[in-house]
Every structure is written in C-alpha cells, then in structure tokens.
N, C-alpha and C positions, 0 to 999 in steps of 0.2 A: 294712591287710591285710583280704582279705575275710573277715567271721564269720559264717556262719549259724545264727542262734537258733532253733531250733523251724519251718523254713523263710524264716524274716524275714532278709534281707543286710544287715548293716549294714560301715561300715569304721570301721574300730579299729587305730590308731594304734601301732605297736612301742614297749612301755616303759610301755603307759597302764594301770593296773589298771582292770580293767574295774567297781571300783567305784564308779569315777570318771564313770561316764556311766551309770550304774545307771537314770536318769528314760529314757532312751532307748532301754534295752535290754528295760527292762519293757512295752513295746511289741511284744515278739514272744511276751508272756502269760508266762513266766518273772516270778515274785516274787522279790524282794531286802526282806529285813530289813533288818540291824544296818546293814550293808554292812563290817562289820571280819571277816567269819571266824567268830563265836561264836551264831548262831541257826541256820543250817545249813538256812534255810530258800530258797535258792537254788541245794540241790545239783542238779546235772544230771549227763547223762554226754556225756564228748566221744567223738563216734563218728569222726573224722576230725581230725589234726592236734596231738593232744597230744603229740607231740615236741618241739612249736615253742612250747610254755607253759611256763611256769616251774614248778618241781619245789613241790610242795605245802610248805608251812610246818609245822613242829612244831603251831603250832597249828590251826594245819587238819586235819591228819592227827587230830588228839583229837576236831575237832567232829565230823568225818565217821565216825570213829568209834561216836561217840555218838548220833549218828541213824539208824547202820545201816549206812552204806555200805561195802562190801566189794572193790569192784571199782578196779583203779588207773583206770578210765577215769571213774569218779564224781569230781566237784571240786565247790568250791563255786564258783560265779562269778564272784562280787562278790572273789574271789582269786585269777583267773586276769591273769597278764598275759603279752603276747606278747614270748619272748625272742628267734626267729630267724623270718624270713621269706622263708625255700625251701619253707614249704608252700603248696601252693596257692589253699586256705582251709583254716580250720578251720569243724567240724560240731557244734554243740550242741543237745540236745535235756532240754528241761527232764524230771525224774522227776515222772510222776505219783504 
C-alpha cells in the first residue's frame, strides 16, 4: 500500500509494523528511536488514512501520552501497522 511520509512514497506491505523497515522510512527525515513504542520519539500525525491502521496499544496510548500528544490523529510510527487496504494511501507527516 501506498505510505507517504513527509511527501516521501514509499510501499508498505499489509500486516508489516512499520518498525520493521524503520532504516527506510527514516529517509523521508522522520526519526525512529526504541522502534518498540517507549521513546515516542517518532510521533507524527496521520493526516489521511488512519482508519486503515491498527487501533493504538495500551502502551502506546501511555507513551503518547507522556510526550504530549493529545490528538487521535498523533501515533507513533515505528507502531503503526496497516490493517485494511480500501484506503487509497495513507498520509504522514512527521511533528516538528
């Protein structure tokens, strides 16, 4: 499926946690830490297509929490993985 990071396209595979390709995605200038959910230093927001990601973790929801994040459309990356692909793409843009 198509993913655009920060205007960068890449294709990302249904089922792949996206922290699984973390060296490739850091390419579109988005940072990845831990890559497990607990540094929250990859959070972005999805401005198109988070229907079609997987509903946030317990422990997601605590890290994003804890660095501010307020909005359902903030995730952290390195924990998004695509569950359904009827969206077109999805749209990511890293938080400054």
């Amino acid at each position: 499926m198509k993913v655009r990071i920060n205007g960068k396209v890449f294709d990302v595979p249904k089922g792949l946690k996206f922290a699984e390709i973390s060296h490739e995605l850091e390419k579109s200038g988005i940072e990845f830490g831990c890559t497990d959910g607990q540094c929250g230093v990859c959070k972005a927001r999805v401005l198109k297509g988070l229907e079609c990601l997987n509903e946030p973790s317990e422990e997601e929801e605590e890290t994003l929490w804890r660095v501010g994040a307020v909005d359902e459309e903030e995730r952290l990356t390195c924990q998004l993985i695509i569950e359904d692909e009827s969206c077109d793409e999805i749209v990511i843009e890293a938080e400054d």
